[in-house]
matplotlib code that plots the C-alpha trace (Angstrom):
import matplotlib.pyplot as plt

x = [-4.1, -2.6, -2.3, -0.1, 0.9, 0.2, 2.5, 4.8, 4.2, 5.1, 7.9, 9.3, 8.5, 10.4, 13.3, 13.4, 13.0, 15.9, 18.5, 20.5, 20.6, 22.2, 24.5, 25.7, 26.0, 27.6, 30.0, 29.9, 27.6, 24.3, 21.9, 19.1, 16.5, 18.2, 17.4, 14.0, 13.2, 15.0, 13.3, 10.0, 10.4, 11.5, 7.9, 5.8, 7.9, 7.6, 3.9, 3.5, 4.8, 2.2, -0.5, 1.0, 1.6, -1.9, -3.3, -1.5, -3.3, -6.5, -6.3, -7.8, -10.9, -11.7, -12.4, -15.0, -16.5, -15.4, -14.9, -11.5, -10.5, -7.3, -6.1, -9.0, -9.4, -12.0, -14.0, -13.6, -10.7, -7.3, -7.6, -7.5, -8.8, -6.2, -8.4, -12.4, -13.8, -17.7, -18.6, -20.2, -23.8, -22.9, -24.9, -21.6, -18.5, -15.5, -12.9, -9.5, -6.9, -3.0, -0.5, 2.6, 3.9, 6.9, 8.1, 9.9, 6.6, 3.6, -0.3, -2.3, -5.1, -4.3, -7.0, -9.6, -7.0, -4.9, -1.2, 2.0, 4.2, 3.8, 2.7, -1.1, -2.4, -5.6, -5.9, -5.5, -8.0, -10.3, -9.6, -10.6, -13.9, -14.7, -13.6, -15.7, -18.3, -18.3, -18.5, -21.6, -23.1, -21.7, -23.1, -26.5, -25.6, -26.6, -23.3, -23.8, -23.1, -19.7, -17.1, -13.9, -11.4, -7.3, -4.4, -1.0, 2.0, 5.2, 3.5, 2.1, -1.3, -2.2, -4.6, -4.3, -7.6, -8.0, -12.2, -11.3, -14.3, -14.1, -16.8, -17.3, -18.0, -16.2, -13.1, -11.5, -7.5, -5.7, -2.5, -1.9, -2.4, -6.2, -7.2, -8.4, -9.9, -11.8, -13.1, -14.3, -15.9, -17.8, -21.9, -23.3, -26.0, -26.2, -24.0, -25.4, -22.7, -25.1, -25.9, -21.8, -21.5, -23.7, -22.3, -19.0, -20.3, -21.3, -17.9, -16.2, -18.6, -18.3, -14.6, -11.8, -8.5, -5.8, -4.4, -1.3]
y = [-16.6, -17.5, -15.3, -12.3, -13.9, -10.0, -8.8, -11.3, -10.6, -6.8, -7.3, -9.6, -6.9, -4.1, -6.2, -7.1, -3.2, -2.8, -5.3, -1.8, -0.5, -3.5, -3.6, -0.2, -1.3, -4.1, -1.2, 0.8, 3.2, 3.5, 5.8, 7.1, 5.3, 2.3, 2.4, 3.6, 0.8, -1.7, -0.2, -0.3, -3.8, -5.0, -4.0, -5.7, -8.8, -7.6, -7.9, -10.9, -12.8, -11.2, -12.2, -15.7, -16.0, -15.2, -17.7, -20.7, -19.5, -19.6, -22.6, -24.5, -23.3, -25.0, -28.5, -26.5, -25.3, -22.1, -21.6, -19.4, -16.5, -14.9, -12.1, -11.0, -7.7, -5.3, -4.2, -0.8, -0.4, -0.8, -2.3, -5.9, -8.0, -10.0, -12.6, -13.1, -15.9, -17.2, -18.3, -21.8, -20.7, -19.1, -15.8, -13.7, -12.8, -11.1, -9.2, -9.4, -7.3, -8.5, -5.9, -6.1, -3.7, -2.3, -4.8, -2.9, -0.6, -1.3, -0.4, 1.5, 3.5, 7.6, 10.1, 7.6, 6.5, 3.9, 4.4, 1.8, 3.7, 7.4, 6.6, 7.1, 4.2, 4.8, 5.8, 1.9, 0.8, 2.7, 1.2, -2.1, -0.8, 0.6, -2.5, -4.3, -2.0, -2.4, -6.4, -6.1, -3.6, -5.7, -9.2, -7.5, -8.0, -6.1, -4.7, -6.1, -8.7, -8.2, -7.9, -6.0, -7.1, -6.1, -8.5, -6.8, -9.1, -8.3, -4.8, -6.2, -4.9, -2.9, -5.2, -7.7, -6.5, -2.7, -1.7, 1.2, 2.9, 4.7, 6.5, 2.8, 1.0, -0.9, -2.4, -5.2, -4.8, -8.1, -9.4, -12.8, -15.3, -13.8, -14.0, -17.9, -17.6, -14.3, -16.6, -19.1, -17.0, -14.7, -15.4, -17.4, -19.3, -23.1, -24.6, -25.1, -25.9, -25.5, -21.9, -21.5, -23.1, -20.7, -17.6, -18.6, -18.8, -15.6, -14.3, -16.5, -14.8, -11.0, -10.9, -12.2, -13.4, -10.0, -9.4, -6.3]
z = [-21.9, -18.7, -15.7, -16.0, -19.6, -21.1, -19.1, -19.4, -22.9, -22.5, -20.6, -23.6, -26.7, -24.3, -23.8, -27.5, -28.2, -26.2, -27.9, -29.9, -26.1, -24.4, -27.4, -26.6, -23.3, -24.1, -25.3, -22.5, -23.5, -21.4, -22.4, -20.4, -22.9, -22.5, -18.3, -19.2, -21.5, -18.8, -16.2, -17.5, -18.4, -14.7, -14.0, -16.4, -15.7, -12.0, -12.1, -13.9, -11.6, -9.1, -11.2, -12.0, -8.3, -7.5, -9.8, -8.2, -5.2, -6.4, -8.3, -5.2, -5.4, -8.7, -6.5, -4.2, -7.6, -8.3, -12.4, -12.5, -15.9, -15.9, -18.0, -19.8, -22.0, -20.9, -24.0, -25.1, -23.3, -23.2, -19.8, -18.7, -16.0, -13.8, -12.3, -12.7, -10.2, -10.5, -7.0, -6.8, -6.3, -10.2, -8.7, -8.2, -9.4, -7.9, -10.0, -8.7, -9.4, -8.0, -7.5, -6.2, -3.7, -1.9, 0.8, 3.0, 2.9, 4.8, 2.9, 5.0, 5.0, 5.8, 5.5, 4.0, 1.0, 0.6, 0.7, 0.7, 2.9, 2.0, -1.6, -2.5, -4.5, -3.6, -7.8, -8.3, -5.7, -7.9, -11.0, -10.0, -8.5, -12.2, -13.4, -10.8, -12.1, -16.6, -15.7, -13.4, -16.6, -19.2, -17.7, -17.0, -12.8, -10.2, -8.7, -5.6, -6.9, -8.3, -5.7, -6.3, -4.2, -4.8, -3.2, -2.6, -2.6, -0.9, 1.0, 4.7, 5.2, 8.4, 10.0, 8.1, 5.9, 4.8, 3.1, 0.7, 0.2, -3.6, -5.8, -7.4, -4.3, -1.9, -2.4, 0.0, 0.3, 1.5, 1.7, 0.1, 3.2, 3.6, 0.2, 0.1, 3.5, 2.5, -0.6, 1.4, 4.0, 1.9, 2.0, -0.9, -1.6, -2.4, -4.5, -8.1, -10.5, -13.5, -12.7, -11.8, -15.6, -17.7, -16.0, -16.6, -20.7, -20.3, -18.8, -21.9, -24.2, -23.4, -22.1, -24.3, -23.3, -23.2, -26.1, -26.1]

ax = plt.figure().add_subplot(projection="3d")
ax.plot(x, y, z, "-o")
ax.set_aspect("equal")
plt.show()
């Protein structure tokens, strides 16, 4: 599946859940399941566009040998994965999780957490440590080396770079104009596209594409 295509997916079963409510509206008659089910529906639609977004950013890296898996489920869970990227020396991973915040609301750290203007997300910073976390036990990894990192679109991020420490481990915070350049920064080893190759198998193997 492509990037954010299950919850593009989502967005499309709530809108179709929804056609008796936008008939009554149609009507004039607007419930308050019918803005609910709207509502709720923005979102998914909302963050699938994040996550497509991010994709078209990464794509790049595939020349400089990166292997690139987008929307993958998370087994025994009803999670998924937004973005899983095999580094070109195929000893690492990094699970990335796109989120798309407030614009008018800058993400900040307060008291150790991390907030978007007064709102504590810190919750979702966490999630994506865990996540980080099952792929590094799943994969048979040390979790070093499996990054977590989360990259907000529309929030601006104080600093340009926020480190969230969580129970899970470290997570990097970045806005969308650092993400490529933290890539291609971060310490690997050599290049060895057969080793990048076989770990990407064993991502195809053990993490299936998202299914709702």
């Amino acid at each position: 599946m492509t990037a954010g295509g299950s919850a593009f997916q989502r967005a499309g079963q709530l809108a179709r859940q929804s056609w008796w409510q936008r008939f009554l509206a149609l009507l004039g008659i607007r419930t308050a399941h019918a803005r609910r089910t709207a509502s709720t529906a923005a979102r998914w639609a909302h963050g699938a566009e994040g996550e497509a977004h991010t994709a078209r950013l990464l794509a790049p890296l595939q020349t400089a040998g990166w292997h690139l898996r987008h929307d993958l489920a998370l087994p025994k869970s009803r999670a998924n994965l937004d973005h899983v990227l095999i580094s070109p020396c195929g000893t690492a991973l990094v699970v990335l999780d796109t989120k798309r915040w407030h614009r008018g609301k800058p993400t900040h750290l307060l008291g150790g957490r991390i907030h978007c203007g007064s709102d504590d997300r810190h919750r979702q910073v966490e999630a994506v440590a865990r996540y980080a976390q099952r792929v590094a036990t799943t994969l048979g990894l040390p979790a070093g080396q499996v990054a977590p990192l989360l990259v907000i679109h529309g929030s601006s991020i104080t600093g340009g770079r926020l480190e969230a420490h969580t129970p899970h481990g470290l997570v990097h915070v970045l806005g969308t104009d650092g993400l490529l350049p933290t890539l291609h920064a971060a310490p690997q080893g050599r290049p060895n596209a057969r080793a990048a190759a076989r770990l990407a198998a064993r991502v195809d193997q053990h993490f299936q594409p998202y299914q709702q």
